[in-house]
Structures are given as C-alpha cells and as structure tokens.
C-alpha angles and dihedrals in degrees: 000000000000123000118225087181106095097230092225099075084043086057083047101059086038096059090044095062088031098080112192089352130121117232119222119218086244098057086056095048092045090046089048088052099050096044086049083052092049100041089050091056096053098047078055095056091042085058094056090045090050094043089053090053088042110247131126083209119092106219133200085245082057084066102047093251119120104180116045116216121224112273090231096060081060126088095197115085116244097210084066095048092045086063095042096058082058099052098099104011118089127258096258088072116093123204117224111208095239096058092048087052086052088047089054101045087048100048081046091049088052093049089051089057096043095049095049091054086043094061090046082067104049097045079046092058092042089250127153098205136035122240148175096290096049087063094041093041085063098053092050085052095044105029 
C-alpha cells in the first residue's frame, strides 16, 4: 500500500502528544498507514450516505461534522487527504472541500488519540522513545 499522508505532519502530531519522547521514523510511518485506512473507510461510508441522498458530492455533514474548522488551524494537509478519500470510492464521486477539511480535522482528531495512548505504552514499557509496536500495540488492544 502506498501512502498519500507526508510522514512529517504525522511526526508532528506524534511529538505533540509525546511529551518528553522521542518519536522513531517507524511510529510515524505505522501511524500514516493506519490514518490513510481509516480515512479511507470513512470516505467509503460519506459516499453511502451521499448516494442514498442522492448526490455524487461528498459533504462535511457525510461525514457527521456540522461546523467546519478553518484549514489553517490543521496540521494535516488537505491535498493528501483529498487523495486519500479517494482512495476506495469510485470516480463518479466528487470532494467538497469542506468536506475534505472535515476529513482532515477528524483524521487529525483520530492520530491524536492514537499518539497519546501510544506514549502511555512506551513510558509503560520504560521506553524513551515511541515506536511502531506501541501503535500497533494500541490497535490489537482496541480493535
């Protein structure tokens, strides 16, 4: 699988949950991967919710968000997760950009999650720095 997400915001919202951690390429690359699944299979349940309304255009309110937050106050890029909302629906579908901005806050939203529990871990495990397992380690326990 190819990831659309740049690692470097991803090891942005890592070190800001991370505390005094260190953050390991890996963990960044892991934690990439799985916000590119999710986001994907989301994308693939707005466009359910816009073919039974009968619209070809994914909106913010596909994607359970009524207010849409400004694309500057994000760290993750909206062009990638443009691409990844695209990933697994078909062509026919069109992206508003607020809904690619509400996309974007919640996929944000998920990491942040994700990289808080994951520095529970590696302090757990008397590490210094988070790495791969410890996301991976969440998503065994959570999923």
């Amino acid at each position: 699988m190819n990831v659309e997400l740049p690692f470097a915001p991803v090891d942005t919202i890592i070190r800001r949950n991370a505390g005094d951690l260190r953050v390991s390429a890996d963990a960044s690359k892991e934690l990439a991967a799985r916000i590119q699944r999710h986001g994907s299979d989301l994308a693939t349940d707005a466009a359910q919710r816009a073919t039974a309304d009968g619209r070809k255009t994914l909106m913010a309110a596909d994607f359970g968000v009524e207010t849409v937050i400004d694309k500057d106050d994000l760290e993750l890029p909206v062009a990638p997760v443009d691409r990844i909302a695209r990933l697994e629906i078909d062509d026919q579908y069109r992206v508003s950009m607020d809904a690619r901005i509400a996309l974007a806050d919640i996929l944000e939203d998920y990491a942040d999650n994700v990289a808080q529990a994951a520095a529970i871990l590696a302090r757990h495990a008397d590490r210094r720095t988070i790495i791969d397992d410890d996301i991976e380690t969440y998503f065994s326990l959570f999923e």
